[in-house]
Backbone as CSV, one residue per row, in Angstrom:
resi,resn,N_x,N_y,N_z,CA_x,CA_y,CA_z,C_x,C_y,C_z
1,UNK,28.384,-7.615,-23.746,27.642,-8.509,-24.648,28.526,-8.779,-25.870
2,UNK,29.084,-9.964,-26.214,29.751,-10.421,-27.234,28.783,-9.892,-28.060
3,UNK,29.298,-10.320,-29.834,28.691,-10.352,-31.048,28.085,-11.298,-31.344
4,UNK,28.076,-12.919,-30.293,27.677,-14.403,-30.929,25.804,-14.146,-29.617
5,UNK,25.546,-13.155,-28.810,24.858,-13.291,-28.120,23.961,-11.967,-28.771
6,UNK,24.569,-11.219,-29.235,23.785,-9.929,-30.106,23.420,-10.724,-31.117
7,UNK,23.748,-11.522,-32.304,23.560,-12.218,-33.401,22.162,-13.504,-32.953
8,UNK,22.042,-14.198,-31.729,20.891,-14.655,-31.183,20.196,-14.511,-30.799
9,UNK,19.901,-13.104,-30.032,19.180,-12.210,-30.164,17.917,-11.698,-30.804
10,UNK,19.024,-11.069,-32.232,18.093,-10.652,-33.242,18.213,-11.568,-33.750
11,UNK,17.986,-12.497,-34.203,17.247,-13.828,-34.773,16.193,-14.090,-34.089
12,UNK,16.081,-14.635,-32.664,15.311,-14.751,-31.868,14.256,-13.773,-31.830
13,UNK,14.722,-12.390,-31.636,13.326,-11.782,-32.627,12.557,-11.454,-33.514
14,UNK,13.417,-11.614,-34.902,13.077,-12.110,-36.116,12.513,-13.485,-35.958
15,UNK,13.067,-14.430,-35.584,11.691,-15.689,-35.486,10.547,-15.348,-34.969
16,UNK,10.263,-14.373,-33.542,9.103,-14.140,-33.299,8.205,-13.607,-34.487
17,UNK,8.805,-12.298,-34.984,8.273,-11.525,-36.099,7.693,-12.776,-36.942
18,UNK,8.300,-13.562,-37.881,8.139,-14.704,-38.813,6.999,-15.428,-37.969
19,UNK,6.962,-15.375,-36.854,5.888,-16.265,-36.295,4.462,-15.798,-36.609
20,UNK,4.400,-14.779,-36.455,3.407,-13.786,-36.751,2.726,-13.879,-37.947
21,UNK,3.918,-13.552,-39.059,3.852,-13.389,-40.332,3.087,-14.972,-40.645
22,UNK,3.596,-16.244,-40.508,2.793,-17.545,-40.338,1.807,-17.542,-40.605
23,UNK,0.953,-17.044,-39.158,-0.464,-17.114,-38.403,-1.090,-16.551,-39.741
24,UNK,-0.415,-15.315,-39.950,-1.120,-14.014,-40.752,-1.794,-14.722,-42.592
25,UNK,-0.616,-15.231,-42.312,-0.394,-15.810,-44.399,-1.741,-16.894,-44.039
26,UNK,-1.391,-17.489,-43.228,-2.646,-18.947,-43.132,-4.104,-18.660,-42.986
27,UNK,-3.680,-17.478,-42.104,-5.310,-17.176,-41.890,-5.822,-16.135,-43.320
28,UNK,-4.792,-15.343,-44.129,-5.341,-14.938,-44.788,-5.681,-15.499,-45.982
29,UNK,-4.931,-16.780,-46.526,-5.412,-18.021,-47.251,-6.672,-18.177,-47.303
30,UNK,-6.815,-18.710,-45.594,-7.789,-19.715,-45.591,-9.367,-18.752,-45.591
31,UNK,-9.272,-17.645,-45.176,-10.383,-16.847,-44.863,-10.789,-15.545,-45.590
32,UNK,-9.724,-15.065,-46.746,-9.643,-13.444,-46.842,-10.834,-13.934,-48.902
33,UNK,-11.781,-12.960,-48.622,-12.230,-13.342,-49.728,-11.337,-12.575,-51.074
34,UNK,-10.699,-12.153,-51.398,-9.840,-11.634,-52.250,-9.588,-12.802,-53.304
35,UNK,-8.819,-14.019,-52.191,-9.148,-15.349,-53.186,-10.028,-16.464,-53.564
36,UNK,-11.476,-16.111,-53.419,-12.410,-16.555,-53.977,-12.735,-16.950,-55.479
37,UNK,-12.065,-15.763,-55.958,-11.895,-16.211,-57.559,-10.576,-17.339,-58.100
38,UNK,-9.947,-17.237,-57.300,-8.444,-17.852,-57.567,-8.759,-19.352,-57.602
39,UNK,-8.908,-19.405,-55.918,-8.801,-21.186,-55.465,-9.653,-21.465,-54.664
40,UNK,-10.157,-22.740,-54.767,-11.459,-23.445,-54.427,-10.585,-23.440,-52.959
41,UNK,-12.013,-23.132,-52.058,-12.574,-23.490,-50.705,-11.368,-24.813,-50.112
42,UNK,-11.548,-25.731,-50.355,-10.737,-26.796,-50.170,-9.263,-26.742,-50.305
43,UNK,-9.054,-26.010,-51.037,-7.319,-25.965,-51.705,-6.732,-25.025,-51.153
44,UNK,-7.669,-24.301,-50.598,-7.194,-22.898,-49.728,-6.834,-23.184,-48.704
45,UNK,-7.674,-24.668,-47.710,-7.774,-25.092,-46.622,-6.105,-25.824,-46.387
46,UNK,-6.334,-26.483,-47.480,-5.502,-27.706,-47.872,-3.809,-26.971,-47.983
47,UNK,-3.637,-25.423,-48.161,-2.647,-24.878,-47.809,-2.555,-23.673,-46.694
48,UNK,-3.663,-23.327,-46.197,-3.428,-22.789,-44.768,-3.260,-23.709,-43.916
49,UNK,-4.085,-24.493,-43.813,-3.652,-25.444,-42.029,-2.083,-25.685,-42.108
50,UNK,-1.299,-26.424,-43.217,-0.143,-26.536,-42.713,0.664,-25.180,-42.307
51,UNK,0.345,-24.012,-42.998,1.232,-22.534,-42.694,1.054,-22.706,-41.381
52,UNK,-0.516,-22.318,-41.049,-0.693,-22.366,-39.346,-0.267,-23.339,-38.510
53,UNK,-0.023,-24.542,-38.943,0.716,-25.644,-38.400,2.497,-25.266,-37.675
54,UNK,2.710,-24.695,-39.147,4.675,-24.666,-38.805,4.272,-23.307,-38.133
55,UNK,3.673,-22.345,-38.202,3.604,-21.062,-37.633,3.565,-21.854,-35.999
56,UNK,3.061,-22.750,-35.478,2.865,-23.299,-34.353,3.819,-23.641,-33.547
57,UNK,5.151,-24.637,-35.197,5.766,-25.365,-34.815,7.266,-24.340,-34.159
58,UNK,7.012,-23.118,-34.907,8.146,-21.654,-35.293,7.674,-21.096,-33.866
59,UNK,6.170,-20.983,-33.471,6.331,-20.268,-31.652,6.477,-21.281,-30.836
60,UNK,7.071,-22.763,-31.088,7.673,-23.639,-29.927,9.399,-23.205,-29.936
61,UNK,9.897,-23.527,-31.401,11.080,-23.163,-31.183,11.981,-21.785,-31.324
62,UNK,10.725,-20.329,-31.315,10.847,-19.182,-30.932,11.077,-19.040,-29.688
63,UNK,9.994,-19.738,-28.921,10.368,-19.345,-27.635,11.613,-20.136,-26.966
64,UNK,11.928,-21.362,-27.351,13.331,-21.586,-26.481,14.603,-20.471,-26.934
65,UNK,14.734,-20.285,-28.261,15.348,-19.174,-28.664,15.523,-17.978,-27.823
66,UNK,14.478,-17.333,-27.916,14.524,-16.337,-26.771,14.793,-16.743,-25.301
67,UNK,14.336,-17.466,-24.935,14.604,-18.142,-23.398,16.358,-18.341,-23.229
68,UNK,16.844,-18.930,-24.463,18.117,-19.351,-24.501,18.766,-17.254,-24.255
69,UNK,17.977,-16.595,-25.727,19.208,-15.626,-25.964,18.584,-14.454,-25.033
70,UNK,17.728,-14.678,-24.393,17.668,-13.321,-23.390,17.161,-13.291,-21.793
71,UNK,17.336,-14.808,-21.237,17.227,-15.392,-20.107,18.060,-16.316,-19.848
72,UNK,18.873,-16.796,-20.659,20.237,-17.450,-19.854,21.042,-17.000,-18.817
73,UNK,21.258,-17.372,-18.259,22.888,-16.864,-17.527,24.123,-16.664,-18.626
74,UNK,24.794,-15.959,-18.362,25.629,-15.472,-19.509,26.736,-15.702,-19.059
75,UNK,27.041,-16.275,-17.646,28.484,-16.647,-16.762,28.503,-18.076,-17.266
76,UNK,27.866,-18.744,-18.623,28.183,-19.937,-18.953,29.378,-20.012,-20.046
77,UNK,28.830,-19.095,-20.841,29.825,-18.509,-22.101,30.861,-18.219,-21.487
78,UNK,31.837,-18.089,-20.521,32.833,-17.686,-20.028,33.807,-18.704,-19.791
């Protein structure tokens, strides 16, 4: 295993991780009463859907990532 296929790798699973983290931030925006006092109902909305949006857009191009760095053929790099 080269260093350019170890280095895509762990990215590729660090994007998964970050994918996670996404879901997590949006939903805890939009739903966690902690910020009830902070920011109105609407404004909360108005910045979770897009988190959960790119969190969406981050497990489309997570998974080719991984597909690329841990299901390729590796007799291409050669």
């Amino acid at each position: 295993m080269n260093n350019r296929n170890l280095y895509n790798r762990v990215f590729a699973i660090f994007g998964t991780v970050m994918v996670f983290f996404y879901f997590g931030l949006g939903a805890f925006i939009i739903f966690s009463p902690l910020l009830d006092n902070y920011m109105d109902k609407g404004l909360r909305w108005i910045f979770g859907i897009p988190i959960i949006l790119y969190g969406i857009y981050r497990t489309l191009t997570s998974y080719e990532k991984i597909r690329e760095a841990f299901f390729s053929n590796d007799n291409d790099e050669e």
